[in-house]
MIMAR-180600 format. One record per atom (N, C-alpha, C, O, CB): residue in one letter; x, y, z. Coordinates in steps of 0.02 Angstrom, whole numbers, plus 50000, padded with zeros to 5 digits. Glycine has a CB too. Layout:
BEGIN
AXYZ
...
! end
This chain:
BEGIN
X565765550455437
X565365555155398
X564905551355349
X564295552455351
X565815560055359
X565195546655302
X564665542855266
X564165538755305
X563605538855280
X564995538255221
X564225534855365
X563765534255399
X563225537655415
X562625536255414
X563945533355431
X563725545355441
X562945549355469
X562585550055402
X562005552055406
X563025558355511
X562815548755344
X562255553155268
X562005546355259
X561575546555215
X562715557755172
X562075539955284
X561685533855249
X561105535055320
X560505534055316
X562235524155237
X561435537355379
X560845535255429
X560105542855408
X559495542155408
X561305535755539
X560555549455394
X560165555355364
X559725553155297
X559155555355287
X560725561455344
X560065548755254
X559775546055185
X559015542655208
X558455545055200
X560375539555145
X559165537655231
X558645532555297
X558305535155310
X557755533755287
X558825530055364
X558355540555354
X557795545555416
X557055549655335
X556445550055327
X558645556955479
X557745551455294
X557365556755265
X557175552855176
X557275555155120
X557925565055267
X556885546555199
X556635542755140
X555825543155131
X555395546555159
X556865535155147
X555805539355094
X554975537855062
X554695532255131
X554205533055168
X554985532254957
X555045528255131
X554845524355164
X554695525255242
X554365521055273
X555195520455150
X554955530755271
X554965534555335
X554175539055332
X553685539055370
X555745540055337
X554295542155280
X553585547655257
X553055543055264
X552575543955302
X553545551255167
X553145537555223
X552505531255221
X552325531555290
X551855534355318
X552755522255198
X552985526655323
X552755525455391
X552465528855440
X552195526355489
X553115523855416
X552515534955426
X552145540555478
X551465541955463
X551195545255507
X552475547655477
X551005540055400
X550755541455399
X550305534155432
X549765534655462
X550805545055352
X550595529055422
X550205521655434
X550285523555523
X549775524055557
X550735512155393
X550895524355553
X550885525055610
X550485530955653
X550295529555710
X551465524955617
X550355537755623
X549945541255646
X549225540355656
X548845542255701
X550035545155618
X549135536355596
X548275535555572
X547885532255623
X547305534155620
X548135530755502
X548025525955692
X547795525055737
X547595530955788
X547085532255821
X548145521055754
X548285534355779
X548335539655858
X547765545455846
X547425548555886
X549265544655872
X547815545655772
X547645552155737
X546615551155752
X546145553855782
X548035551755628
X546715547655723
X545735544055724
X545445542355796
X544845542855809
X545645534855679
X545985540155847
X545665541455925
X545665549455942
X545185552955960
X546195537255990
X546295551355931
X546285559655938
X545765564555928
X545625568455974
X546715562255897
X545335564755853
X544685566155833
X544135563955868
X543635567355880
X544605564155778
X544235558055884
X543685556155942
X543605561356000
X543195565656015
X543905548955979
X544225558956025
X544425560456108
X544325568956111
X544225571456166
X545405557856133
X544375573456047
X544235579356033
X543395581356038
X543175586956050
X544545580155968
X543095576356028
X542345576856037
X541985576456118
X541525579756143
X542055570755992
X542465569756150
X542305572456229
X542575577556261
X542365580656310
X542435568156274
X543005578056232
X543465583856265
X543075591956275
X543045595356326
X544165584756209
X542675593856177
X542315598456185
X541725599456230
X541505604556256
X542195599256138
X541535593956232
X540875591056269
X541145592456355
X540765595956387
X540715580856245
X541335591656365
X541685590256437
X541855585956480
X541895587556539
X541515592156470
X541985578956458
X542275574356455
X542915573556444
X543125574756387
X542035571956427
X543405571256500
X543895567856496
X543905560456487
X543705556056526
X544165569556540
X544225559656420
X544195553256431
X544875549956403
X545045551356346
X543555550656399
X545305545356443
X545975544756436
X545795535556434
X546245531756453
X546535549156506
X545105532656408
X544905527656405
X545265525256333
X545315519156324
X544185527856417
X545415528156301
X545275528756214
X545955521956207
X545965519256152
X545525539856163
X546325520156245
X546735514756249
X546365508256221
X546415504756171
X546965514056322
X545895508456286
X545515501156275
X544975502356265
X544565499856303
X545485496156325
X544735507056205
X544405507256151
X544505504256106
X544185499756077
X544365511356134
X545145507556093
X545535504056043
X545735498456029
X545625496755971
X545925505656039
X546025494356067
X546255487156079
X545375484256073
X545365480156028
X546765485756172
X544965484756090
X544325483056086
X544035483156008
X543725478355984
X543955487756133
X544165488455976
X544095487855909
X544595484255855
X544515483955794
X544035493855893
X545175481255898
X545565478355859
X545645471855848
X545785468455799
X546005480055871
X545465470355929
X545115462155931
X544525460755900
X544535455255872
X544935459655999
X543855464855894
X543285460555889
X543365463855787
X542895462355750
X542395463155959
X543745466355770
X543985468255693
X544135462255691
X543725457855679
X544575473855670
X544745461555705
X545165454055671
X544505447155689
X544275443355646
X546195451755735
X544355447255748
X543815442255769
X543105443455701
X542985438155671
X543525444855867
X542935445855691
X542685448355633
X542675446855568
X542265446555522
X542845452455631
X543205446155577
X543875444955488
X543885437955487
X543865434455437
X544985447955491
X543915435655557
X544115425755585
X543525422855544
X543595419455494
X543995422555697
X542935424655571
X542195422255568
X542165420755496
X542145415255470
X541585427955593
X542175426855466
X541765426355396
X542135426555342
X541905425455286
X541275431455384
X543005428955360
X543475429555298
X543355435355260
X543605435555203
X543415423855252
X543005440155281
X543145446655256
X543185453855305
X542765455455347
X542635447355207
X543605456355293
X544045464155321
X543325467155326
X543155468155385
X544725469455254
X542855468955276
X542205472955298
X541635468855348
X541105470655374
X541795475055226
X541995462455349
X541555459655418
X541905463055497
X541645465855546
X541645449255421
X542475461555481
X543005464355517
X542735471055558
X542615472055618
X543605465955465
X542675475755490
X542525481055511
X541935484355538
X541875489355574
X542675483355479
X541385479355506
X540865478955547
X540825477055621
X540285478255648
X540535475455518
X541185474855650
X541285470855703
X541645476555748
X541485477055806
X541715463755685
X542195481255717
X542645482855749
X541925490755794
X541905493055851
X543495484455687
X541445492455724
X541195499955746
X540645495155789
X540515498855836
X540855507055673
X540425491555795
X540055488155839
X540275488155909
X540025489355964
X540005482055817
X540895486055885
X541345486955969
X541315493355984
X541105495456038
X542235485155974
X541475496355945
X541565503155967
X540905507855989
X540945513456012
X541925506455909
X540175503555973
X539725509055992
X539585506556036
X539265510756068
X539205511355957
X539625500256073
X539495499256150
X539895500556172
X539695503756221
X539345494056180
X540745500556174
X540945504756208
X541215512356232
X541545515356275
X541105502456209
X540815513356172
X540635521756181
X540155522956235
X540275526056287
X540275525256112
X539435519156212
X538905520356237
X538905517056311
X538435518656346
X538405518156192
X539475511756346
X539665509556392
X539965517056445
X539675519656492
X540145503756365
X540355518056428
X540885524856432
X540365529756481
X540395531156541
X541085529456335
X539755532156416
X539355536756423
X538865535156476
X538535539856499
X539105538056365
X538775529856495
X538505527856543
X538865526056619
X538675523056669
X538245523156516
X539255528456606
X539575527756687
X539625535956691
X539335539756730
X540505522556700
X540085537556639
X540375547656635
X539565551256639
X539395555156683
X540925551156524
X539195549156588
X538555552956569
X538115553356633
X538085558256670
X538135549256507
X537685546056643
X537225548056675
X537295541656725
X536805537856725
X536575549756634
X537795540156765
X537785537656837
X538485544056875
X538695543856933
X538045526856838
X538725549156820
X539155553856821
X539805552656884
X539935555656936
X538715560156830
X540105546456849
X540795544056886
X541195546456868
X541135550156819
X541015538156887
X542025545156912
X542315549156899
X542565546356854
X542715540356852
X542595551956937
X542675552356793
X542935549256720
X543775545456718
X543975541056679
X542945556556661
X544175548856773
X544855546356760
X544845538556787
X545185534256759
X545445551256801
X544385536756851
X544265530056861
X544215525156820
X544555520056819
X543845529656886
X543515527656765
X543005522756712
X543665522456680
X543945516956682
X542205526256658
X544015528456645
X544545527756600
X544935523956613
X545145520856564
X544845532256586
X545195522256671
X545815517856698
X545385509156704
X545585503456690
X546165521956795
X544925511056725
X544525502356734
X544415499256651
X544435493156644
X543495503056782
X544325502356607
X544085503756550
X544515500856500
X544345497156454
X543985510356544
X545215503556517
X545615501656486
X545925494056498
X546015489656456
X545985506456493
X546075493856580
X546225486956601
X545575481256586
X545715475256578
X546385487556683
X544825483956582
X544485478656553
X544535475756505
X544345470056490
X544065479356548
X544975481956460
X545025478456391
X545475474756369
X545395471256319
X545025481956347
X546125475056410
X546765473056431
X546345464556430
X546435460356386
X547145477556516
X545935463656485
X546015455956516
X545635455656464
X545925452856417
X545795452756597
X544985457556449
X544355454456393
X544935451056340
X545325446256335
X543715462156344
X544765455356315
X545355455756234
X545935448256250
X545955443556210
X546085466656234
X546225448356294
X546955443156316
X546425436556328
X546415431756289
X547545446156409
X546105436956372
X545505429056379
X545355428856296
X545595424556259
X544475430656439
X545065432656281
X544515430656221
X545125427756155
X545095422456125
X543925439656191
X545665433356145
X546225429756092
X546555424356113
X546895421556070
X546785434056071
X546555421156188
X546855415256190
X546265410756183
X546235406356141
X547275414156251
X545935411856214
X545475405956197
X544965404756118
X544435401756106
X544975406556257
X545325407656087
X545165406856017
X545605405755955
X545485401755909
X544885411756004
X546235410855962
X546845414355922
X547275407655942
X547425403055904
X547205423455953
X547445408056014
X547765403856042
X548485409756072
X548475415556050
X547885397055985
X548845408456102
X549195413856133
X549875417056075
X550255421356098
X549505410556212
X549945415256023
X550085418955958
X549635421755925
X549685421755863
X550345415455916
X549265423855946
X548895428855924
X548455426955853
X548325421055839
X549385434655916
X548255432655811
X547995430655751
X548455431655683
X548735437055670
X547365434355746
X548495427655653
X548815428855578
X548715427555529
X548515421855517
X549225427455566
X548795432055482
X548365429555411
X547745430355390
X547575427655337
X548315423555405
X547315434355428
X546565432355429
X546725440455377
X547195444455376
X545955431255524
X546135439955345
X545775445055285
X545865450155305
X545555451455357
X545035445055267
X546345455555276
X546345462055248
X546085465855224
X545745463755177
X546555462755226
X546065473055236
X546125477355165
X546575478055109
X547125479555133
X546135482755178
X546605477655059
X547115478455036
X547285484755014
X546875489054997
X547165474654998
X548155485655015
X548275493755002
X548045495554934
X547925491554889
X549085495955007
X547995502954932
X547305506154872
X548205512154849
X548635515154883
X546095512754933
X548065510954771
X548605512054741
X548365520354699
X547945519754654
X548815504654692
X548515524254707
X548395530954677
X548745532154615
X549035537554617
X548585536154722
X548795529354568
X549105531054495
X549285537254471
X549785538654437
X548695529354449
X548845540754492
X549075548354471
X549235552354500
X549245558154477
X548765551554447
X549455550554573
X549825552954626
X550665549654604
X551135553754604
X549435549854706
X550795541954586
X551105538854596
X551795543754534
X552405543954531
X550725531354592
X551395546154506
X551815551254447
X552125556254474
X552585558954443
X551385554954394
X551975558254528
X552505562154557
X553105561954595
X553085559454651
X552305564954581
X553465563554579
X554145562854616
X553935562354701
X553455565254725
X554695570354597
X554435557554745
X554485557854798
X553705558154830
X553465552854850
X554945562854807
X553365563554834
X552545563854870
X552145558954829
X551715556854868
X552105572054863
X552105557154794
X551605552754768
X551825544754786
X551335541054787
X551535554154685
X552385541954799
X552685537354832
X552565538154902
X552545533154938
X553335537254816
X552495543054921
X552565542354987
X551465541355022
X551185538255067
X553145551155016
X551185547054958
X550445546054964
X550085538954965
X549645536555000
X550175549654910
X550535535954899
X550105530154884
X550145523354921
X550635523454959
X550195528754818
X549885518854923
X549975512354934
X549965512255001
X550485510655030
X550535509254906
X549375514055040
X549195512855094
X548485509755105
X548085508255060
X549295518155122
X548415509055153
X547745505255176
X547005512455174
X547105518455167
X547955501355281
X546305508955181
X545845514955154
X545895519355224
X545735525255229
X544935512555128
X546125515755269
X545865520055347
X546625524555349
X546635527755402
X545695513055440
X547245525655311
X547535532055306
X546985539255270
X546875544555299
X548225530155256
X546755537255208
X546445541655188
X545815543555226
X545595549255228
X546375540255132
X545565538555252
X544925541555271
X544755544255338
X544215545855363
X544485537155260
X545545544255367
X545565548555423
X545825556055416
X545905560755456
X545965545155470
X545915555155350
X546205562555319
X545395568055294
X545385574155300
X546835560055225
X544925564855274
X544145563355275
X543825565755320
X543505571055317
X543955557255279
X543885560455389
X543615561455448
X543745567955501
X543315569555542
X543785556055474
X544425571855495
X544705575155483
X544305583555470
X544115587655511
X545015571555439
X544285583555403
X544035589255374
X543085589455388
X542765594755387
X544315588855287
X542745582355401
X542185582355411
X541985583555463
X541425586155467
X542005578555398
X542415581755529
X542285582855602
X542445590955615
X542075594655648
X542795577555652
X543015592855585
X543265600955600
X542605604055578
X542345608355613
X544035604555548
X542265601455512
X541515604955496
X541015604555549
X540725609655569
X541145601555434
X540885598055575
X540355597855616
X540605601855682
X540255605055721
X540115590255628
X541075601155683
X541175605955785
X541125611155762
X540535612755767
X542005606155847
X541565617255725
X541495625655715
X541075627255646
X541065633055627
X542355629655707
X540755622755612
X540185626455569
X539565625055566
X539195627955527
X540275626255510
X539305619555616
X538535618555627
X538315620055690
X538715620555736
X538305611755615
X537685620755696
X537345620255759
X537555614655820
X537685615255879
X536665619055739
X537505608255770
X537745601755830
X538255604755856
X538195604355917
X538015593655803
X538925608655836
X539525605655855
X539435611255898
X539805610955947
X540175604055806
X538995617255892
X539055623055947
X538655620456007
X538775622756063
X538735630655920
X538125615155998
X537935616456051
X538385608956100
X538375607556160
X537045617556046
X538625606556058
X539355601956072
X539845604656123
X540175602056169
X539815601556002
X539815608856106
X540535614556142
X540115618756218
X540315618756276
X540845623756059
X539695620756198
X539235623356241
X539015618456289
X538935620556346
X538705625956207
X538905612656277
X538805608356331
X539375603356393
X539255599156436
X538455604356294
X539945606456369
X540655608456372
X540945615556438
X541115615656497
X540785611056286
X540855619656390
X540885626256416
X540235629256456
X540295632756506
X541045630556358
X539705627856432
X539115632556474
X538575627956482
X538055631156484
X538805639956432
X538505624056485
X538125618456506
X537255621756508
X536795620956467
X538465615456589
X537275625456571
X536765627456615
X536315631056538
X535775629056515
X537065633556693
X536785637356508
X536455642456470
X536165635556394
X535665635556358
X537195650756445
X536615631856396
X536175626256350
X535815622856365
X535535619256323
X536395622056321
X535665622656437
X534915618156454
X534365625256477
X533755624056482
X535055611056543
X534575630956485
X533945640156468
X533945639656401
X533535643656381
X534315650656490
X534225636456350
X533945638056283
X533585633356258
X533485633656198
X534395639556237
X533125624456318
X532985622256287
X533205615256270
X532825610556262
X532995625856262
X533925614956265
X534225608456229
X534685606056288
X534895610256329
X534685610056149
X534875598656292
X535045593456339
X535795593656350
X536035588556325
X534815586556314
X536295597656377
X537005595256391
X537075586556388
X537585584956359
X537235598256471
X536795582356405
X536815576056414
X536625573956366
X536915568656356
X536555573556459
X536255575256323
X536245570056247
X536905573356231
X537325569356252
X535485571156173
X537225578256207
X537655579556171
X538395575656179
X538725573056134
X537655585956178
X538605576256267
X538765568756306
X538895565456286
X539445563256271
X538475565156333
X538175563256275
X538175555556240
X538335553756188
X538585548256175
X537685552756234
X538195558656145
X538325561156066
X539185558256062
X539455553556032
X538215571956053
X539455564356114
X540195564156091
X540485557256102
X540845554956058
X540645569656131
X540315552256181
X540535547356176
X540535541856132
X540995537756129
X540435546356210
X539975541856094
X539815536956055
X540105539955988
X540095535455946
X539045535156058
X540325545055965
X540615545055921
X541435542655938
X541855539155909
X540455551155894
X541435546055994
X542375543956005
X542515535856022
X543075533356018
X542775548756087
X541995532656039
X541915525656041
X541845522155972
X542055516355964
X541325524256081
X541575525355927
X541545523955860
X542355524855815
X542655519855795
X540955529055834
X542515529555807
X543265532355797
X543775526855836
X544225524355802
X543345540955835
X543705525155902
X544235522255930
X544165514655894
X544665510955895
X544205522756016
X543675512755870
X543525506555858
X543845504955792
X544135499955773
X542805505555860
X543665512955748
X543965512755676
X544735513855713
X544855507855714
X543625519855609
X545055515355729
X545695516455751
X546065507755752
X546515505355717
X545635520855833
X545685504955803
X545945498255818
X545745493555745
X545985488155729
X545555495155897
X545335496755717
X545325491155654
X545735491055603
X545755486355564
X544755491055619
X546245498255594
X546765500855566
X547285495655575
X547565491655538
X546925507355591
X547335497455659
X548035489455680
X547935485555666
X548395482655638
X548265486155742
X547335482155672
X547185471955653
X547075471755584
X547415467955549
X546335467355693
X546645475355559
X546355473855483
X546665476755433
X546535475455374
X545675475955471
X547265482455457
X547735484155395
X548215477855369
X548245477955307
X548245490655418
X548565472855394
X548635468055417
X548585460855414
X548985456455398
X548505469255440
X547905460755435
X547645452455461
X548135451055508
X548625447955487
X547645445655399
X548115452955579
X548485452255617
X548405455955684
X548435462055685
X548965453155586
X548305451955748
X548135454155803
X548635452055862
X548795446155856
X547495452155812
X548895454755909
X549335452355971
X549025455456023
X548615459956014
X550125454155971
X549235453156084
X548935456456135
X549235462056157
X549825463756160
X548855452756183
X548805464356170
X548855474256189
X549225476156130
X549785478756134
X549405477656274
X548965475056080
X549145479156024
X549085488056017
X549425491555980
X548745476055974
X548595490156059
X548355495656053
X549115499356079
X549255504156043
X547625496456093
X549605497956133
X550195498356133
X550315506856157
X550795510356141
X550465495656062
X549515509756214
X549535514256237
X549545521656207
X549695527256228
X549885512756265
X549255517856127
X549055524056060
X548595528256096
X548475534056078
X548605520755978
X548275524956154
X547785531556166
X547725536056224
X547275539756245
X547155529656163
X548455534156246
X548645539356282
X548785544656283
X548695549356321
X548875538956299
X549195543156211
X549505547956151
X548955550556146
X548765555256181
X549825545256079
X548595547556099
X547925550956062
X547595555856118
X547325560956096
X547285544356036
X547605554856183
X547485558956252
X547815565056235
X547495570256233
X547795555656324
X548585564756219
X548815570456232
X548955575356170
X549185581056169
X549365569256269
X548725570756116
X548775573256066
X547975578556046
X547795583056007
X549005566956020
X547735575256090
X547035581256104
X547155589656129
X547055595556113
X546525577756176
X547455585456181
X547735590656229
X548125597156202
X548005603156204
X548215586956273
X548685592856173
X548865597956128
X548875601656088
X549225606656080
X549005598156118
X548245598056037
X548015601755966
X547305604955996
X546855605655955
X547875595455888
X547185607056062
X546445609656106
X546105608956085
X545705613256066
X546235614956127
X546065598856073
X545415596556040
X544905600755970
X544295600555959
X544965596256104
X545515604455931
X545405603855867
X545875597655840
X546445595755852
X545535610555835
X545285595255791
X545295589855756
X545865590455710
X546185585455692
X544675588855726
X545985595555693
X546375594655629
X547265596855657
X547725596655617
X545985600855557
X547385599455751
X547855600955740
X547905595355777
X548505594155785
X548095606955744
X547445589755816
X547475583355858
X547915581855786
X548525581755794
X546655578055888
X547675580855718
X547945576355681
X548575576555677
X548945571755686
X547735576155627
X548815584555658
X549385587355647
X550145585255709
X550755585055697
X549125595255644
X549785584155769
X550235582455828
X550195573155821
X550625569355845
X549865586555914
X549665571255790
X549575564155785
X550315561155726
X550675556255736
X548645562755750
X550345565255676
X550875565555625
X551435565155661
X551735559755666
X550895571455581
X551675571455693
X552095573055738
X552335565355763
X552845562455741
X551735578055792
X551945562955807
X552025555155848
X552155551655792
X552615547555796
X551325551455894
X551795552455725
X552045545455701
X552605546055663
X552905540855649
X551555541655660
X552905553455637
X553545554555613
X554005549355678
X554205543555671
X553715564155609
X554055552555723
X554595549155758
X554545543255791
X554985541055828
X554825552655798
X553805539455773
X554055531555766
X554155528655717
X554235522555717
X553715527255787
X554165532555660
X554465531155593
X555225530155601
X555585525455583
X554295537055541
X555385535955632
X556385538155636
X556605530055701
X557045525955690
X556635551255704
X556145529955760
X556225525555784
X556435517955750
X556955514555750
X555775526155812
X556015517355731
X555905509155690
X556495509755635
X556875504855630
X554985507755641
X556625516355585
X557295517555553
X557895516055572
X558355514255536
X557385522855544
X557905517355675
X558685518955688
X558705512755723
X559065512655773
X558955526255732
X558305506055699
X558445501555743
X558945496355703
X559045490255707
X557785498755771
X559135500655672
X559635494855619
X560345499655643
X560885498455616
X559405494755502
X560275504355691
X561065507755710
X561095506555786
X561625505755817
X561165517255692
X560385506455817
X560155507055877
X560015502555912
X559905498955863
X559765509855880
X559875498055971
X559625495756010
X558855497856012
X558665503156035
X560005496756059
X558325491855978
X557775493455983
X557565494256039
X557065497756029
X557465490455957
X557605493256108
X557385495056172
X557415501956152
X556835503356135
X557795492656237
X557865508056145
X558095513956156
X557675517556098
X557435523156108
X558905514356154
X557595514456046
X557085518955993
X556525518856003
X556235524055986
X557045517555928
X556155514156030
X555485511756039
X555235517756079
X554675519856068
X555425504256077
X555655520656128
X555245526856180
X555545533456145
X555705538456178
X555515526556281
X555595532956070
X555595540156039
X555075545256043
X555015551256055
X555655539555975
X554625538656022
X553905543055992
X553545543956078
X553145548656083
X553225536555918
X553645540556131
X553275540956183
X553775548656238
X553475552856272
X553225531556218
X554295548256232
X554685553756244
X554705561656234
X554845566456270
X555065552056223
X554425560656145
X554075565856108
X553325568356148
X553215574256158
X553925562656030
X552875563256167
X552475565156207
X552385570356251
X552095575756252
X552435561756229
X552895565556300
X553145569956349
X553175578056326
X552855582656353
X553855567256368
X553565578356279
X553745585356262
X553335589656269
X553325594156311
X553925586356205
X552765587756209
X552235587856199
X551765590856260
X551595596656252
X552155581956179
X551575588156306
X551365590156364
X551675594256409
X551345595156460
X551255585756391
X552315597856407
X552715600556426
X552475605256423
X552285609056467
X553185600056409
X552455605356346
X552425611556287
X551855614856313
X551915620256342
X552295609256199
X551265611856305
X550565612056344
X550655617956411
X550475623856413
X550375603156378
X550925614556450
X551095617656533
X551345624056536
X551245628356579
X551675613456575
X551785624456470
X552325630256466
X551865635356429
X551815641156448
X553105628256421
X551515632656369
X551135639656346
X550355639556390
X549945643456367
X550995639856245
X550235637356421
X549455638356478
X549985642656510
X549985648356487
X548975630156537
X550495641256563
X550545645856598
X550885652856596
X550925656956641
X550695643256633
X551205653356515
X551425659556496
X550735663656467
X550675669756468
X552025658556440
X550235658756443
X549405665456453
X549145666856505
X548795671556523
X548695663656423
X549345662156531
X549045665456624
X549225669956618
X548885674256590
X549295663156703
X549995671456650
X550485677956666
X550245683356611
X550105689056627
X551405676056657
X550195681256548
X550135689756514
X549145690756520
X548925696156501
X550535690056395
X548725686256540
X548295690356563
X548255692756613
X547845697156624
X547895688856558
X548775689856670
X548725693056734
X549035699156720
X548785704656731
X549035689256793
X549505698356699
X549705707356695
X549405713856667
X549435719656685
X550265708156661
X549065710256611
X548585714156560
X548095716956603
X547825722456596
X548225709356501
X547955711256669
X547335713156699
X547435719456782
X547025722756813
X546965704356719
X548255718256791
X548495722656819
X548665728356804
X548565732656846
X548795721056837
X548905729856755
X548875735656717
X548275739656710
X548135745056735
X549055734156659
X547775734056651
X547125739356666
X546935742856728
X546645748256726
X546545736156655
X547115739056801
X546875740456864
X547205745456870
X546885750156892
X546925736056916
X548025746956852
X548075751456871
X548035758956842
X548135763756878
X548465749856891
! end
């Protein structure tokens, strides 16, 4: 019994709360992306080796010049060619997206692994320039939540930011309607005038941008890069689209979700066999997509019936 309340004490600490939020904030910031092709009509399950792409040429970044905002300059750089890479195979040579996504990812797999050995050396990078964590003082006064708010890196908060700014641009401006519309009705947005295919392009290069800030989270929160760090965050971040129907803010909310329970993971590895915790948060997925399957096909059935009824 005292065991289970030290392992319950553990699960339900400050330091668990922290971690979910550092661990979400990758998945969470591809998710917002991947929510922008998604409206658009784009699948894109690339957002893996996006990521890993923004995490290498971040830290590579950080190597050069010794500072985290070189870093980060480096990382959205990556990220707008390979947005604008993306958009050019999906957009306008119009391949099939689950292909580009799968080639996309493994490009980044080998790029990324050549380029950190032959530079990093095959231990990867360490030590190289940070952000440093940003301390909230008048958060820090509150019991329990203000410990758990403060003392994180800027890319927790400013995906909390990105967040409330993107939910604005998709359901309260023009861009984000005709975003969705080029998505959903394509045709009636090229009779009113305006291009389904810039918007496309629009979305990739923002979710190429996002995935880049995502991967600069892993290396440059840090100073620290390994190979395939990205560690299949954006598969998640895939389904964490999926599940929050590419709203931004409930992508985030399911992004939390994932990183609560690689928080509890990484917790129970002091009771557990880390092999066995490590596929908490990827298990949860699963669920996750389940969940998906189970409520799509329980609205089927009650519009089919709704629609039988009226018939009859």
């Amino acid at each position: 019994m005292d065991k289970l309340l030290t392992v319950l004490k553990s699960i339900f600490s400050v330091g668990t709360f922290s971690q979910t939020l550092r661990s979400a904030t990758p998945v969470a910031l591809a998710a917002i992306g991947g929510s922008m092709t998604e409206h658009a009509g784009i699948m894109n399950i690339g957002m893996d080796g996006m990521i890993l792409m923004g995490a290498f040429f971040g830290i590579l970044g950080s190597a050069l010049f010794a500072s985290a905002w070189a870093g980060l300059a480096f990382a959205l750089i990556a990220g707008v060619l390979v947005g604008l890479l993306f958009g050019l195979f999906a957009v306008k040579l119009h391949a099939d997206e689950f292909i580009i996504g799968c080639a996309l990812n493994t490009f980044a797999v080998g790029l990324t692994t050549f380029l950190s050995r032959s530079y990093f050396g095959t231990n990867g990078a360490k030590g190289m320039a940070a952000f440093p964590k940003l301390r909230l003082h008048l958060l820090e006064k509150l019991p329990f939540v203000g410990q758990v708010l403060s003392n994180h890196s800027i890319f927790v908060y400013l995906t909390v930011l990105l967040v409330v700014v993107l939910w604005l641009f998709v359901y309260q401006t023009p861009y984000g309607f005709w975003l969705r519309a080029a998505g959903e009705k394509p045709d009636t947005l090229r009779t009113a005038g305006l291009s389904p295919e810039k918007m496309k392009w629009l979305a990739s290069l923002l979710c190429g941008v996002l995935c880049g800030v995502a991967g600069a989270h892993l290396s440059l929160a840090d100073g620290t890069f390994a190979e395939n760090m990205s560690n299949n965050r954006g598969y998640v971040a895939f389904a964490c689209v999926i599940f929050g129907a590419a709203n931004p803010a409930k992508a985030y909310l399911a992004a939390l979700m994932f990183g609560f329970f690689d928080a509890i993971g990484l917790r129970l590895q002091s009771y557990i066999s880390s092999d066995l915790t490590a596929i908490i948060p990827y298990a949860i997925t699963i669920v996750m997509m389940v969940l998906v399957v189970v409520r799509a096909e329980r609205k089927r059935r009650r519009a089919h019936k709704k629609l039988t009824q009226s018939a009859a």
